[in-house]
C-alpha positions in Angstrom: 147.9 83.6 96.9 144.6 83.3 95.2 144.1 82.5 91.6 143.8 85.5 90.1 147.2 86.6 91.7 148.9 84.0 90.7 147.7 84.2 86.9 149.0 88.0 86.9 152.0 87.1 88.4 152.4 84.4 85.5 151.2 86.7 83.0 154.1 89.0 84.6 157.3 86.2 83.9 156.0 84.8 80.7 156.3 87.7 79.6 159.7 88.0 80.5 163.1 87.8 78.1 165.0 86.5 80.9 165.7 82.4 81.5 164.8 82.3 85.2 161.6 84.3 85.0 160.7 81.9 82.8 161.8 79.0 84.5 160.2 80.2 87.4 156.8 80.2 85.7 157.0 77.0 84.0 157.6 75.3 87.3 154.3 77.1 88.6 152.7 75.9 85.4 153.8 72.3 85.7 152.1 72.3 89.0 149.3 74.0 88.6 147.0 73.6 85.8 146.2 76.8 83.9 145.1 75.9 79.9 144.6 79.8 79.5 148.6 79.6 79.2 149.0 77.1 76.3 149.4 78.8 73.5 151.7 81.0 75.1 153.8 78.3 76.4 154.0 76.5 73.1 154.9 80.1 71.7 157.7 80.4 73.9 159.1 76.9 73.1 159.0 77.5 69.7 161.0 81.0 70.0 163.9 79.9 72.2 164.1 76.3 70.2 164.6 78.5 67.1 167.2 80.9 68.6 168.6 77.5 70.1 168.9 79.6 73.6 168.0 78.0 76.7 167.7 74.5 76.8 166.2 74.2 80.2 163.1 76.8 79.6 162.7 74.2 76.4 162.4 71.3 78.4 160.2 73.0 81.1 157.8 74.3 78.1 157.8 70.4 76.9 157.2 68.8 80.0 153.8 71.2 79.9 153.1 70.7 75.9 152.7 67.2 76.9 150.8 67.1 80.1 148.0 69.7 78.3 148.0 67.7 75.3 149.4 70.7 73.1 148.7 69.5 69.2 149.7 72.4 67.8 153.3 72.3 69.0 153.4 68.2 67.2 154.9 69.6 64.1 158.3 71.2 66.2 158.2 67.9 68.4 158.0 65.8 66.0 160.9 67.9 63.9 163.1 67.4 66.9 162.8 63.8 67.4 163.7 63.2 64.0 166.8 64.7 64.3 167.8 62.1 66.8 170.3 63.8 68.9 172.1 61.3 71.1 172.0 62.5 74.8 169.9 65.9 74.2 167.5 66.5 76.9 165.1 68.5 74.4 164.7 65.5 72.2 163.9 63.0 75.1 161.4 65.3 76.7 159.8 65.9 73.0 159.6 62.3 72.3 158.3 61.7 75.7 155.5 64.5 74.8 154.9 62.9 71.7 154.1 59.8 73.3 152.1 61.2 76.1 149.6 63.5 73.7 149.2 60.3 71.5 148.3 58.1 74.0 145.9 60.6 75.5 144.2 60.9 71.8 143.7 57.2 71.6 142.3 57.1 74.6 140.2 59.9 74.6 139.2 58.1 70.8 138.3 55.0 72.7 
Protein backbone atom coordinates (compact mmCIF):
# COMPACT_ATOMS: atom_id res chain seq x y z
CA UNK A 1 0.00 0.00 0.00
CA UNK A 2 1.46 3.28 -0.96
CA UNK A 3 1.28 6.37 0.99
CA UNK A 4 -1.40 8.08 -0.25
CA UNK A 5 -3.56 4.84 0.41
CA UNK A 6 -2.75 4.44 3.55
CA UNK A 7 -3.39 8.20 4.59
CA UNK A 8 -7.11 7.74 3.03
CA UNK A 9 -7.46 4.74 4.71
CA UNK A 10 -6.49 6.59 8.07
CA UNK A 11 -8.41 9.51 7.23
CA UNK A 12 -11.28 6.73 6.74
CA UNK A 13 -10.96 5.18 10.75
CA UNK A 14 -10.09 8.42 12.43
CA UNK A 15 -12.93 9.43 11.45
CA UNK A 16 -14.74 6.70 12.94
CA UNK A 17 -17.02 6.61 16.38
CA UNK A 18 -16.19 3.13 16.87
CA UNK A 19 -13.05 1.92 19.46
CA UNK A 20 -11.47 -0.54 17.16
CA UNK A 21 -11.35 1.61 14.05
CA UNK A 22 -9.64 3.79 16.03
CA UNK A 23 -7.47 1.50 17.63
CA UNK A 24 -6.68 0.18 14.42
CA UNK A 25 -5.42 3.56 13.21
CA UNK A 26 -3.45 4.58 16.17
CA UNK A 27 -1.49 1.37 15.86
CA UNK A 28 -0.72 2.47 12.06
CA UNK A 29 0.08 5.80 13.43
CA UNK A 30 2.44 4.66 16.13
CA UNK A 31 4.40 2.95 13.41
CA UNK A 32 4.39 5.03 10.90
CA UNK A 33 5.05 8.68 11.08
CA UNK A 34 2.38 10.92 9.69
CA UNK A 35 2.43 14.70 11.55
CA UNK A 36 -0.48 15.67 9.06
CA UNK A 37 -2.50 13.57 11.82
CA UNK A 38 -1.59 15.45 15.00
CA UNK A 39 -4.00 17.58 15.65
CA UNK A 40 -6.55 15.11 14.92
CA UNK A 41 -5.04 12.64 17.20
CA UNK A 42 -4.74 15.10 20.09
CA UNK A 43 -8.55 15.96 19.23
CA UNK A 44 -9.60 12.52 19.63
CA UNK A 45 -7.75 12.11 23.02
CA UNK A 46 -9.23 14.94 24.25
CA UNK A 47 -12.96 13.85 23.26
CA UNK A 48 -12.94 10.30 24.61
CA UNK A 49 -10.84 11.54 27.92
CA UNK A 50 -13.79 13.87 28.48
CA UNK A 51 -16.63 11.37 27.86
CA UNK A 52 -14.20 9.02 30.01
CA UNK A 53 -14.98 6.18 27.12
CA UNK A 54 -12.27 4.13 25.99
CA UNK A 55 -9.29 3.92 27.88
CA UNK A 56 -7.28 2.03 25.36
CA UNK A 57 -7.86 4.54 22.21
CA UNK A 58 -6.57 7.12 25.16
CA UNK A 59 -3.47 5.44 25.68
CA UNK A 60 -2.83 4.69 22.00
CA UNK A 61 -3.50 8.63 21.23
CA UNK A 62 -0.81 9.33 24.17
CA UNK A 63 1.70 6.97 23.22
CA UNK A 64 1.54 9.26 19.77
CA UNK A 65 1.10 12.87 21.61
CA UNK A 66 4.40 11.99 23.05
CA UNK A 67 6.45 10.50 20.26
CA UNK A 68 5.33 13.83 17.84
CA UNK A 69 6.01 16.02 20.58
CA UNK A 70 2.26 17.29 20.72
CA UNK A 71 2.45 20.78 23.04
CA UNK A 72 -0.84 21.48 22.56
CA UNK A 73 -2.28 18.47 24.30
CA UNK A 74 0.27 19.50 27.74
CA UNK A 75 -2.48 21.23 29.38
CA UNK A 76 -4.95 17.73 29.44
CA UNK A 77 -1.62 15.65 30.27
CA UNK A 78 -0.63 17.58 32.63
CA UNK A 79 -4.41 17.80 34.15
CA UNK A 80 -4.26 13.98 34.28
CA UNK A 81 -1.09 13.50 36.12
CA UNK A 82 -2.10 15.72 38.71
CA UNK A 83 -4.83 13.77 39.57
CA UNK A 84 -2.61 10.91 40.45
CA UNK A 85 -4.61 7.90 39.93
CA UNK A 86 -2.92 4.86 41.43
CA UNK A 87 -2.67 2.01 38.78
CA UNK A 88 -4.45 3.99 35.78
CA UNK A 89 -2.84 3.28 32.56
CA UNK A 90 -3.89 6.83 31.13
CA UNK A 91 -1.95 8.62 33.77
CA UNK A 92 1.30 6.49 33.35
CA UNK A 93 1.32 6.88 29.58
CA UNK A 94 0.50 10.85 30.11
CA UNK A 95 3.24 11.24 32.54
CA UNK A 96 5.50 9.18 30.39
CA UNK A 97 4.46 11.81 27.35
CA UNK A 98 5.13 14.53 29.56
CA UNK A 99 8.54 13.47 30.13
CA UNK A 100 9.28 12.47 26.65
CA UNK A 101 8.00 16.07 24.94
CA UNK A 102 10.13 17.86 27.71
CA UNK A 103 13.12 16.11 27.23
CA UNK A 104 12.81 16.57 23.51
CA UNK A 105 12.34 20.58 24.15
CA UNK A 106 15.49 20.71 26.19
CA UNK A 107 17.24 19.06 23.81
CA UNK A 108 16.16 20.58 20.89
CA UNK A 109 16.95 24.06 23.22
CA UNK A 110 20.51 22.81 23.61
Amino acid sequence: MDKTETIVQLKKLLASKKAADLLKALKKLQRNYFPEFGNTVVDIFEERYKRKISWEVQVEAIKIIGKQHLVKALPLLEQIVKKNMEHDMVTMEAAAAIIIIFIFKLVSFI
